[in-house]
N, C-alpha and C positions, 0 to 999 in steps of 0.2 A: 207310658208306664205299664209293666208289667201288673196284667189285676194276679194276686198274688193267692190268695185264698181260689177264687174260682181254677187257677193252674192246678194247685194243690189237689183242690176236689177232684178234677177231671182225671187225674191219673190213678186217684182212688177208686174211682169210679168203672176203674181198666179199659178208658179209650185209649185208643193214640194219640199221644202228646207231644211234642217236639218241644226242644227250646227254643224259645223266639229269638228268629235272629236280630231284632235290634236290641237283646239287652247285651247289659256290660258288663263290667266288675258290679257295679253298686248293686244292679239287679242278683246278682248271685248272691251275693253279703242278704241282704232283704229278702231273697226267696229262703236260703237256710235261716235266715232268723225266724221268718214265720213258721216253718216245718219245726222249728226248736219248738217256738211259743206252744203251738197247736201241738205239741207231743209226738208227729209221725216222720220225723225221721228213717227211721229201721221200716217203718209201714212202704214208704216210698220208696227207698231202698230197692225195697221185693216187688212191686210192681213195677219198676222199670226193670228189675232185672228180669223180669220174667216176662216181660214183651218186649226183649233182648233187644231196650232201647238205653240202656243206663250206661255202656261205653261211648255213646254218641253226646252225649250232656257234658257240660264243659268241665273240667277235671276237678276245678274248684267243687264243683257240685257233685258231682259222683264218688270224689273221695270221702267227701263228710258223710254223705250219706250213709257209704260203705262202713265208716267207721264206728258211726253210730248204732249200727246192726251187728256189726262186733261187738262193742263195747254191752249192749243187750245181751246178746248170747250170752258171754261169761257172767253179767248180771247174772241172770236170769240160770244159770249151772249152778251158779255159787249161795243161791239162794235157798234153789229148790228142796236138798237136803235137810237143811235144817227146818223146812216147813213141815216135811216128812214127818221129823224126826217130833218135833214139836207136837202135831197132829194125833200122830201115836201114841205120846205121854201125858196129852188130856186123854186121850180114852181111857187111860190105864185110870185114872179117877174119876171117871163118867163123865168126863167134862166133852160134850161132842158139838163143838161151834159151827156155824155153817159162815163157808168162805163168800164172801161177797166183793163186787164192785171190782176193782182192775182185776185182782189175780184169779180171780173165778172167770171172769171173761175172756182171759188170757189163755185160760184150759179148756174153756169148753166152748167157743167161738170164733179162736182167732183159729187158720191151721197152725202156724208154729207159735209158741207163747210168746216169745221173745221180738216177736211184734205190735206186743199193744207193751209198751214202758209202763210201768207202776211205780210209784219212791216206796209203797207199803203193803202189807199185806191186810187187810180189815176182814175183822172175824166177826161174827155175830153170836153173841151168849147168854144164857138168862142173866138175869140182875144175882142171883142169888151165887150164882160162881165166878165173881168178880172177884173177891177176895182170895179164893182155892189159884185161881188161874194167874192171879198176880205171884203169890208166893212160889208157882211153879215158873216162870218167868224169870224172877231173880234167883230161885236156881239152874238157871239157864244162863244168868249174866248180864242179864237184861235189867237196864234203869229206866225209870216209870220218870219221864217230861211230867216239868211244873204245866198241869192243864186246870183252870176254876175247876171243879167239881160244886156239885149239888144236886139235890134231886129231883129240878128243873130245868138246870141253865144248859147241864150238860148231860150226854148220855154215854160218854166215852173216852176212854184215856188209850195214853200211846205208847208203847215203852219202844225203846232202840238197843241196838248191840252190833260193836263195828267189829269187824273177823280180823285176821290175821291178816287175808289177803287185801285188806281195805275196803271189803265189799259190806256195807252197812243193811244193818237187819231192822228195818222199823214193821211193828206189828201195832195196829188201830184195835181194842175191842169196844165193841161196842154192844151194848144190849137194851136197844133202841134204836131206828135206822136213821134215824136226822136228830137235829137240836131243836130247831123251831117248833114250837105248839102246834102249828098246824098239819104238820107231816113228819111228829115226834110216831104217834102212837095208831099212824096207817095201816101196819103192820105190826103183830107181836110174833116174837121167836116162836111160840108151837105153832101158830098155824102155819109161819115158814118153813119150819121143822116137820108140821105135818105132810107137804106141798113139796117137799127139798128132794134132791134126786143126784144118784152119785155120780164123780169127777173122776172118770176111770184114769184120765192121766196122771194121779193122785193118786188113786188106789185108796183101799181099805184105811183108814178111814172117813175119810176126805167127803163133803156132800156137800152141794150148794142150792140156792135155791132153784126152784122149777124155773122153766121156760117164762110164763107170764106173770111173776113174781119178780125175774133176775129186769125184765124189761119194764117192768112201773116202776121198782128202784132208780133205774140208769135215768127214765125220763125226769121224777121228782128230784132225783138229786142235785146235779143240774142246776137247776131253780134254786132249793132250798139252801143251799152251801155255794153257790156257786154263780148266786147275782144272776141267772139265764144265761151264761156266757154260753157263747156259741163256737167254744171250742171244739174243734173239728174230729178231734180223738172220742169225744165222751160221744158226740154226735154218730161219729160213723159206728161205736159200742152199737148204738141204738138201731142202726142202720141192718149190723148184721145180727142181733135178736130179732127183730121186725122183720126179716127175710126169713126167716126161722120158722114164723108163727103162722099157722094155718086158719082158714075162717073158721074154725071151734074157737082158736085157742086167740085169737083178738074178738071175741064175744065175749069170752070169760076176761081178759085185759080193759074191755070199754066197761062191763058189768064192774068189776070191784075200783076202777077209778070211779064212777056215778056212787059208788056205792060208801067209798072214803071220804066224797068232797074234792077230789084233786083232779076231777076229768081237763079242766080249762089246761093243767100244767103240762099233764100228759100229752094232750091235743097242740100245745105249744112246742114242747119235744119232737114231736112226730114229725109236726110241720115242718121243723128245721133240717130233720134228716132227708124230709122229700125232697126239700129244697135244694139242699148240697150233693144229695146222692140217688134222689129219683127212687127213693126207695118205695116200692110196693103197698100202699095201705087202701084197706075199704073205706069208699068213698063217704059212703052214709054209715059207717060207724065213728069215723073220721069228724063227721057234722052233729053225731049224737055225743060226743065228747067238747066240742067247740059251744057246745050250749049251753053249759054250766060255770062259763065266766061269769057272770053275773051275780051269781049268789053262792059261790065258796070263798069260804077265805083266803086260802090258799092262791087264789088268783092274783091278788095284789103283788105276790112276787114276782110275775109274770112283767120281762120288761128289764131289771135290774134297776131300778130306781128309789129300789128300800136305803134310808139310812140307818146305822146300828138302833136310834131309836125309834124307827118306825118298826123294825123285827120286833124291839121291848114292848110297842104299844100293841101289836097285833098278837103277840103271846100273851100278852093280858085279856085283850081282846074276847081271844080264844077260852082263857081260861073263868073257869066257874068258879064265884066267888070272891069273899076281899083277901079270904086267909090265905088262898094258893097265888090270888097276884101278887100280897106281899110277901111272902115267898120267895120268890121269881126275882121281886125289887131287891131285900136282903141277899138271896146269892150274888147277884150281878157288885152289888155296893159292898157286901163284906165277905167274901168268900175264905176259906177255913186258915189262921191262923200260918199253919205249915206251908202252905202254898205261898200266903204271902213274905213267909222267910226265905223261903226257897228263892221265890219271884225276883225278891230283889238281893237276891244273894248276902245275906246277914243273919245272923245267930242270935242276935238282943232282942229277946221279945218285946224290952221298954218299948223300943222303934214302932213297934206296932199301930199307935195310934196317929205319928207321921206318916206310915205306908200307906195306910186307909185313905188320910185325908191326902197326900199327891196320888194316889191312884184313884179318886173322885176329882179332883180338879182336874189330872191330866187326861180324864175321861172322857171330858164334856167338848172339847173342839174333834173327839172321835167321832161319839155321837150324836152332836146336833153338825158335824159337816154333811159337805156334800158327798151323795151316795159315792159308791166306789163300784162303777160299773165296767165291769168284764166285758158284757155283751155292747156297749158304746164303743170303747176301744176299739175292740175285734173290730166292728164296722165300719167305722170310721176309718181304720187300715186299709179293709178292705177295699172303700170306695178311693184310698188315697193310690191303691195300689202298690 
């Protein structure tokens, strides 16, 4: 059996690859579905075509690939505009967000954007132009998704807007970088904003975070939202930040992970990138980051083994006080009225105290099951090949 993930890596990685001659159809089916899973389609695409080995690969796999990096391009054309456009009409009310996570990465890390896929754009903004930036949004067209809101549980809504040509516009703001307590409040917007540095493919306005800023993000996130999964896209992000970063500039990345609590997560990030892609890291900075499993919080995500109420217990945990953990308890259990009209698509506000109580029963086989781990899966493919 083709090990499937380790292929993947190796041509990321820009060795010479060949396709094995004993697979078959099935192996073709199962190599593009992992390249689907793992997001690099379009990624691999361009590294075989550029070690003018991707005519040689069996047609089933060459055309998908190809088409998938089409089908980015125009993505990613039909997109860009309106981000422009977008970007420019918060300034005109001071509203200046810094672009993070896929489409920041995609400008200022990949060479062509339209090699790292995104489904969204995620912005980051104070708490305080939440409102300003929503109203300018819906005069753009834009519908704001039924998302819990509060001012614990969540730190971000999402609005969409699908074009003429089909090509669908979702924008994430967020003014806060994660949900979890423990890697809610790592970072605040000024001092990203103080740190932030321009996206000249973007132009005026456009900024995103600095260098060892964009790469603690990519590594915490991961973790925090994303069970550890060792998705080979968010990984390889990491891979070419981390190639990026000179020994100044991972002193100052080991200094503000020791310095947030989150060094064990970052150190687990890192590891996976070396892993898959051999990426470059200081060895004894590497060891002064692996030393602080023990006593962060933060650590326990490490792994994917969280279930929703182990997140609930560790944001309590986390939080100071009885008044902010029940807090935390009342958003998760009764979140705003509207939301729950919306949620389950009905107008009778009587309803209200039947949606509460099925949205607490049908909660409980969520949150006391078994975790929902990303990074087991992946593995578990991988070893199945």
């Amino acid at each position: 059996m083709v090990q499937l993930e380790q292929l993947i890596a190796a041509i990321l990685r820009g060795e010479p690859v060949g396709w094995p001659r004993d697979a078959g159809q099935v192996e073709e089916a199962r190599f593009l579905q992992a390249a689907a899973r793992h997001g690099v389609k379009p990624l691999l695409a361009h590294h075989l075509h550029c070690a003018g080995a991707l005519r040689d690969w069996p047609e089933r796999v060459s055309e998908s690939l190809r088409q998938a990096a089409r089908e980015e391009v125009l993505t990613d054309e039909g997109r860009r505009p309106e981000l422009l456009q977008l970007l420019r009409t918060m300034a005109t009310v001071d509203v200046r967000p810094l672009l993070m996570k896929g489409a920041a990465v995609a400008y200022l890390y990949y060479p062509i954007p339209f090699l790292r896929p995104r489904r969204d754009v995620d912005l980051l903004i104070r708490k305080e132009d939440v409102a300003r930036v929503t109203r300018l949004m819906r005069d753009f067209g834009y519908r704001r998704s039924p998302v819990i809101s509060g001012d614990l549980v969540m730190h971000q809504c999402q609005f969409f807007k699908p074009d003429r040509s089909g090509i669908l516009h979702t924008y994430d703001l967020h003014w806060k970088i994660a949900n979890p307590q423990p890697f809610a409040g790592v970072l605040v917007f000024d001092e990203l904003r103080g740190r932030s540095i321009e996206l000249p493919a973007l132009g005026e306005p456009a900024r995103t975070l600095g260098h060892t800023d964009a790469l603690f993000l990519a590594c915490i996130h991961r973790v925090a939202h994303h069970a550890d999964s060792p998705r080979l896209l968010w990984l390889y992000d990491i891979h070419l930040m981390a190639s990026r970063m000179d020994r100044e500039g991972f002193e100052r990345f080991a200094a503000l992970a020791s310095e947030k609590r989150v060094a064990a997560v970052c150190a687990a990030s890192l590891g996976l990138a070396r892993q898959w892609f051999h990426t470059e890291l200081p060895t004894d900075l590497m060891e002064v980051l692996a030393a602080g499993a023990a006593t962060e919080p933060s650590a326990r995500y490490i792994g994917g083994r969280m279930r929703p109420v182990d997140v609930l217990l560790s944001d309590l945990r986390f939080l100071g006080g009885w008044r902010a953990r029940w807090q935390l308890i009342r958003e998760h259990l009764f979140p705003p009225p509207s939301y729950m009209l919306e949620r389950y698509a009905v107008s009778n506000r009587m309803l209200l105290p039947a949606l509460y109580a099925h949205r607490v029963l049908r909660g409980m086989a969520k949150w006391f099951g078994r975790p929902h781990s990303p990074r087991s899966e992946f593995l578990k493919e991988a070893r199945e090949g």
